[in-house]
VMD Tcl script that draws the C-alpha trace (Angstrom):
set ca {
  {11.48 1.53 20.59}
  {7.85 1.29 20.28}
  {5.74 4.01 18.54}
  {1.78 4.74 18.21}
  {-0.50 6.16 15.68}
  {-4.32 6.55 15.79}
  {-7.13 8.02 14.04}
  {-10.68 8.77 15.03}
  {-13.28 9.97 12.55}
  {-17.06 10.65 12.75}
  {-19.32 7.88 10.74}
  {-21.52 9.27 8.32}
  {-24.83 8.66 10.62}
  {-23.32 10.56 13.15}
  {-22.44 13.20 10.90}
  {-25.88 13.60 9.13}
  {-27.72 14.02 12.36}
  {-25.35 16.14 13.90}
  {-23.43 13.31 16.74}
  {-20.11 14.06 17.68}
  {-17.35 11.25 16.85}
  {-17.96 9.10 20.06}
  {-14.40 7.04 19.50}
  {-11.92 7.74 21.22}
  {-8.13 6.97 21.23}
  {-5.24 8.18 23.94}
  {-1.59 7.16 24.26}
  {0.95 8.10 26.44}
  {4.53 7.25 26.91}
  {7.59 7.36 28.79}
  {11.06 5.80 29.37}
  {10.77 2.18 28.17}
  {7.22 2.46 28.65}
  {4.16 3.12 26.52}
  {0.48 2.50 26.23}
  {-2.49 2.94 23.75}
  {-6.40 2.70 23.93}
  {-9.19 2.80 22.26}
  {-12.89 3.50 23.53}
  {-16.78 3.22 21.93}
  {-19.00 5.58 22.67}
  {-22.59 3.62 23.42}
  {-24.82 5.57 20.09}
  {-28.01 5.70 22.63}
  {-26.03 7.62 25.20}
  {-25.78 11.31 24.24}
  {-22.50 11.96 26.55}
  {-20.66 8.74 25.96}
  {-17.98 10.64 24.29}
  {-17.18 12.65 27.35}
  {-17.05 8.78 29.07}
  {-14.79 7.11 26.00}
  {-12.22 9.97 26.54}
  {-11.84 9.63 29.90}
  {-11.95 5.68 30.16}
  {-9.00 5.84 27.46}
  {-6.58 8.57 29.26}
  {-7.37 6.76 32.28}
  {-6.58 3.50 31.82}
  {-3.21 4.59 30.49}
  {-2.36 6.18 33.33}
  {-2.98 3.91 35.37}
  {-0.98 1.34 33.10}
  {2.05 3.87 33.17}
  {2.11 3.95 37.14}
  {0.88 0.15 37.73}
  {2.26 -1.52 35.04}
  {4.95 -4.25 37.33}
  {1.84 -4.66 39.92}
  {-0.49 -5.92 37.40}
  {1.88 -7.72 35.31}
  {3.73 -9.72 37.99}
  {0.09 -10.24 40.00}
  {-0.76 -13.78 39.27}
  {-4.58 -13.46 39.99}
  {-5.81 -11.67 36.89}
  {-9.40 -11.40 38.83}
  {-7.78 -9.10 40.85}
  {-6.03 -7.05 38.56}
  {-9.44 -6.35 36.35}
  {-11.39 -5.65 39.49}
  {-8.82 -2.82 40.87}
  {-8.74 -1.54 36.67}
  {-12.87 -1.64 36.82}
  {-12.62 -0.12 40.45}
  {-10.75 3.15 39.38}
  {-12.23 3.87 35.76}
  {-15.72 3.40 37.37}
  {-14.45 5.83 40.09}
  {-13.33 8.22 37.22}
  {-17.02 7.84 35.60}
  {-18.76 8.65 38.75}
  {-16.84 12.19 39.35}
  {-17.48 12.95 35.69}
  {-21.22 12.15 36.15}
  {-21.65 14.59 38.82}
  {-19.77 17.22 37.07}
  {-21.64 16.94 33.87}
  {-24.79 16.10 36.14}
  {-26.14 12.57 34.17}
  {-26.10 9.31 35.19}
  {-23.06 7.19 34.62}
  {-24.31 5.15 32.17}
  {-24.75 7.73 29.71}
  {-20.76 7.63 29.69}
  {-20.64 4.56 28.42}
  {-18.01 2.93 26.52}
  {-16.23 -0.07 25.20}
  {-12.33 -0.48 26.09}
  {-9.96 -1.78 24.42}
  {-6.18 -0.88 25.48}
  {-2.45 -2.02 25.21}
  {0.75 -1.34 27.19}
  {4.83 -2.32 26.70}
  {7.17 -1.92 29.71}
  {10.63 -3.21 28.26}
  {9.70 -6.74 26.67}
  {6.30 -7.26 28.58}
  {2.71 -6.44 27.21}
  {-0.74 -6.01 29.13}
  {-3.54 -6.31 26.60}
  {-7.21 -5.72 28.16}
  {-10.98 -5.55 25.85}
  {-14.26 -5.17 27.50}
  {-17.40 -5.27 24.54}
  {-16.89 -5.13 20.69}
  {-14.00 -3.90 18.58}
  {-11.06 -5.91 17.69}
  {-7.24 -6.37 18.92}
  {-4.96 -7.60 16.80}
  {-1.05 -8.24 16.36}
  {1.38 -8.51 13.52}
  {4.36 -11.62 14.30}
  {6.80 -12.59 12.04}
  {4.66 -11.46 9.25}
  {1.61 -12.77 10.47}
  {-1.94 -10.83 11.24}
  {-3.44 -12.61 14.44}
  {-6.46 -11.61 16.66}
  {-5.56 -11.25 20.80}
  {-9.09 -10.43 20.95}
  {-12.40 -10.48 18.97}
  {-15.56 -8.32 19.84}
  {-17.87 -9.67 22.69}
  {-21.23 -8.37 21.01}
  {-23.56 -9.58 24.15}
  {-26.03 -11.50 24.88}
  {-28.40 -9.72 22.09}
  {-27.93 -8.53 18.29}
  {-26.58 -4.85 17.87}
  {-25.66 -5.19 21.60}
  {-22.47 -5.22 23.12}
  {-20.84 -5.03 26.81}
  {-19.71 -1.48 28.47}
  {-17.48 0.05 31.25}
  {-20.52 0.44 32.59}
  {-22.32 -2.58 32.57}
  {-22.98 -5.30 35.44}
  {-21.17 -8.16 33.13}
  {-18.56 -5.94 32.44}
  {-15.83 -7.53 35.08}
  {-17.33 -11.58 33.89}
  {-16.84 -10.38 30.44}
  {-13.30 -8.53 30.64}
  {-10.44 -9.97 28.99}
  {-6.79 -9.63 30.29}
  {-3.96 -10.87 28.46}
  {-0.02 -10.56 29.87}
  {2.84 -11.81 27.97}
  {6.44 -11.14 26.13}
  {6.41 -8.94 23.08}
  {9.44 -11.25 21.57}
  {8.35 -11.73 17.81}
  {6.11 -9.23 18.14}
  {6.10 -6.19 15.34}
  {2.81 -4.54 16.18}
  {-0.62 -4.45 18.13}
  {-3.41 -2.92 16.47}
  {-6.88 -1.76 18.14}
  {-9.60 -1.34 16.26}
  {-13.22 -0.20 16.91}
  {-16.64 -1.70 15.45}
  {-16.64 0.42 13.04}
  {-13.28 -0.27 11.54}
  {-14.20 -4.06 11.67}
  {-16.21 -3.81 8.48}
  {-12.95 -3.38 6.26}
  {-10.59 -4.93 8.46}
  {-11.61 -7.74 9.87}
  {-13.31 -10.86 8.82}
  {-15.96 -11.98 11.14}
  {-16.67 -15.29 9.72}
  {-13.20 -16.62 10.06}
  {-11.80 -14.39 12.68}
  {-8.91 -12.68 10.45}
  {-7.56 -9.49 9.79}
  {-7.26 -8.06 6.23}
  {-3.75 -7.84 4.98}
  {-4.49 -3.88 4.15}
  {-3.56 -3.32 8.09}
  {0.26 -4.52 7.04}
  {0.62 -1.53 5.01}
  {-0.90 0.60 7.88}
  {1.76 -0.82 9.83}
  {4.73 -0.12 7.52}
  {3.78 3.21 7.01}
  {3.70 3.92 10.65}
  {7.01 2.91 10.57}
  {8.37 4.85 7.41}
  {6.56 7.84 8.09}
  {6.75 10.64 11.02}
  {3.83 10.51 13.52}
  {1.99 14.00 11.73}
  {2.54 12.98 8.49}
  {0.99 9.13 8.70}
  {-1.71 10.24 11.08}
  {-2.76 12.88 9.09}
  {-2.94 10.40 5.36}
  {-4.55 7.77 7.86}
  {-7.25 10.28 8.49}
  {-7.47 10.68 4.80}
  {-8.13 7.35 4.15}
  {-10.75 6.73 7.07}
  {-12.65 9.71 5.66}
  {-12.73 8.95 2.14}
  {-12.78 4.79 2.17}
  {-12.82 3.49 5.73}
  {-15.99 4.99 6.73}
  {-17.88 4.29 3.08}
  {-18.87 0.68 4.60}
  {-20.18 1.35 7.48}
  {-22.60 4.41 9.24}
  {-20.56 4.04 12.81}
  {-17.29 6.13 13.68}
  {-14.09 4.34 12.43}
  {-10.89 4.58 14.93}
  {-7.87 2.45 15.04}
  {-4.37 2.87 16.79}
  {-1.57 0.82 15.59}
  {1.46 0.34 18.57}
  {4.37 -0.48 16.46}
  {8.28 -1.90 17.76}
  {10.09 0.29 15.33}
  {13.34 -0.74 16.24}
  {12.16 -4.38 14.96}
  {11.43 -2.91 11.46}
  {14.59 -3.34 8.98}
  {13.26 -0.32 6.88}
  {12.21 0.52 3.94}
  {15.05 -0.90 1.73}
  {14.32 -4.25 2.93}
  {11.12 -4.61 1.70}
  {10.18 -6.32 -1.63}
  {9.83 -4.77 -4.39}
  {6.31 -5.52 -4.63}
  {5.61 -3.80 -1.37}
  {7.51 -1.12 -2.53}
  {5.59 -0.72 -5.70}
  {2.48 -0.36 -3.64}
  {3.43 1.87 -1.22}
  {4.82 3.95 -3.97}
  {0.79 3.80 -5.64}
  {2.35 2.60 -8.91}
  {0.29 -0.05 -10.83}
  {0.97 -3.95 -11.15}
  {1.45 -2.58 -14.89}
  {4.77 -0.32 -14.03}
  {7.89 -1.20 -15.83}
  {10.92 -2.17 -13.94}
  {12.52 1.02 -15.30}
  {10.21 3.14 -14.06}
  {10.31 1.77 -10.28}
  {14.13 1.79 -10.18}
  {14.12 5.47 -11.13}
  {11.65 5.98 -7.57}
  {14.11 3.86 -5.94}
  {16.95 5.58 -7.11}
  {15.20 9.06 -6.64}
  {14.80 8.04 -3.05}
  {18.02 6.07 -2.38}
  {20.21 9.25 -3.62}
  {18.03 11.82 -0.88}
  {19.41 9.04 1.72}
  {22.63 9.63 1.08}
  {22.54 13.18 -0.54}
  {19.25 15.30 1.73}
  {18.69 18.40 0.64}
  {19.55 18.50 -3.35}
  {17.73 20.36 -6.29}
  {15.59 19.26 -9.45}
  {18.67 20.04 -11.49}
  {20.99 17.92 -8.93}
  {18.70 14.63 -8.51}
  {18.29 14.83 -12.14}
  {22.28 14.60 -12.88}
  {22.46 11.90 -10.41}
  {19.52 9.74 -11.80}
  {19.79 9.95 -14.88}
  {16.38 11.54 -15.85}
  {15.65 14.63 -17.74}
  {14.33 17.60 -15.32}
  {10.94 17.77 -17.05}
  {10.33 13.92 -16.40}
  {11.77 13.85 -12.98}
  {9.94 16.71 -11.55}
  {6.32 14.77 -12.12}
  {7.99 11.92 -10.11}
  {9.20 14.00 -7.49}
  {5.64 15.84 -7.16}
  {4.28 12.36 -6.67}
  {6.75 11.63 -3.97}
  {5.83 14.45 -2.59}
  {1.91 13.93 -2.58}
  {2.45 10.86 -0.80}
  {4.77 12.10 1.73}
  {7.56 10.42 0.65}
  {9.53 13.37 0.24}
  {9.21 16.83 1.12}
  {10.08 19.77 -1.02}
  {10.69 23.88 0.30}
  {12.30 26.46 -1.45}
  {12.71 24.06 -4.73}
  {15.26 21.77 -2.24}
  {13.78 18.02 -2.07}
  {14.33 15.94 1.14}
  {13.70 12.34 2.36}
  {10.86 12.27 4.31}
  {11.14 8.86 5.42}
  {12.69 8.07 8.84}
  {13.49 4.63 8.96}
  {14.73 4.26 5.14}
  {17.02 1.70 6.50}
  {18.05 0.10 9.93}
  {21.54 -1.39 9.97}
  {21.07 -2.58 13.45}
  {18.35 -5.23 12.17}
  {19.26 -8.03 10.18}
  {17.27 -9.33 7.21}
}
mol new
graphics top color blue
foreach p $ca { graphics top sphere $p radius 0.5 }
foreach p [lrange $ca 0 end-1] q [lrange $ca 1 end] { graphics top cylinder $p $q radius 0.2 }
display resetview
């Protein structure tokens, strides 16, 4: 079962002179099928946020009722011309409704699909693709910046079909695909060597600990107060995870765990196992009191209610009417092995 998360939020240039966010994300999903994308507003076009919404809901619609036709057609030529054919189709009608020329909807693209155990990965201009397999951050596809500085290719533009890249294969191994725009690249990703930062692995994990609303909404968070800090652009990334892969949080090492828990490298042994056991015990036992937890840990109620606040702050558990409950959803997977 793959899942998708993704954030959008306006750079600080666009918010000091008043520009709406111009990236865009979509995803859409059925029955064994799902697909995310990701879109760039061009800055010098005033509507291009009207074009990167509509390039991303319609390329994933047209993944979600094409998706064996382009994956089992063997001449990828054709397959980008009839995807360029219909989104510049889509840009024309919008043009004439919002009466401008269709280049001031332009966009990047960058988009991903699963049907069963097959992937489509496509990228027209800048922005970066990557995946995570067997523990490994890899690039499908850096940014294509054009043929001048600050300059990169669009929907729009006449290289746009020469420049298009179309990738088909098997998601074995595979534990995530990531999209990322320009303005994400300046914290996660490594132009000089082509790598992704290992800070998208605990994007990933959370995505896969967390429920949709509740990672989305600390992912926004962290976009709005770090993220966006490095650059003046909008920052956007969707992360496509295989859920079902993941062998939950239990498995990881206690390391991980002590960062995702935002305890220090300082933080005894004790003091992790009594998080662990906080959160073990909800497993088992959902729904229990201060007064309950505490008998069961092992920690006086004035000392465990500071821990359980923190849990709480970082969504690991949620707390109404003085009753605390695991708010993790894949705490452990028994049908993965590892």
């Amino acid at each position: 079962m793959w899942s998708a998360i993704q954030c959008a939020v306006q750079g600080r240039g666009h918010l000091k002179n008043n520009i709406p966010c111009q990236d865009k994300t979509y995803s859409i999903s059925s029955e064994n099928f799902i697909a995310v994308s990701l879109a760039d507003g061009a800055g010098s076009c005033s509507l291009s946020h009207i074009g990167a919404a509509l390039v991303t809901r319609t390329i994933c619609e047209l993944l979600q009722r094409n998706f064996e036709l382009y994956f089992s057609n063997n001449d990828g030529v054709a397959v980008k011309k009839d995807i360029l054919r219909i989104i510049i189709d889509e840009l024309n009608k919008s043009a004439i409704v919002n009466d401008c020329e269709i280049k001031d909807l332009s966009s990047t693209l960058l988009f991903v699909a699963v049907r069963n155990n097959c992937f489509i990965l496509g990228h027209i201009g800048d922005g970066v693709i990557g995946y995570l397999k067997n523990n490994m951050l890899k690039v499908a596809s850096s940014p294509n910046n054009g043929e001048f500085v600050n300059t990169t290719i669009f929907t729009t533009s006449n290289s746009a079909l020469a420049s298009m890249k179309l990738i088909r294969g098997n998601v074995e191994g595979i534990d995530s695909f990531i999209l990322m725009s320009d303005g994400s690249e300046s914290v996660f990703y490594k132009k000089s060597n082509s790598t992704l930062s290992d800070g998208l692995k605990k994007i990933i994990i959370m995505s896969e600990i967390l429920p949709k609303d509740e990672i989305e909404k600390r992912l926004t968070q962290l976009f709005n107060n770090k993220v966006r800090l490095h650059t003046s652009d909008d920052c956007s990334l969707v992360c496509l995870s295989n859920v079902s892969s993941f062998s939950g949080f239990i498995s990881l090492p206690i390391s991980f765990k002590r960062e995702l828990l935002r305890l220090s490298p300082a933080t005894t042994k004790r003091i992790i196992k009594i998080y662990l056991n906080i959160l073990d015990f909800l497993y088992y036992h959902n729904e229990q009191s201060l007064k309950i937890i505490s008998k069961q840990v092992h920690v006086k109620p004035r000392y465990l209610e500071k821990k359980l606040e923190k849990l709480c702050r970082i969504g690991f558990v949620k707390c109404h009417n003085n009753m605390y409950r695991l708010n993790i959803i894949n705490y452990f997977n028994p049908c993965v092995k590892g």
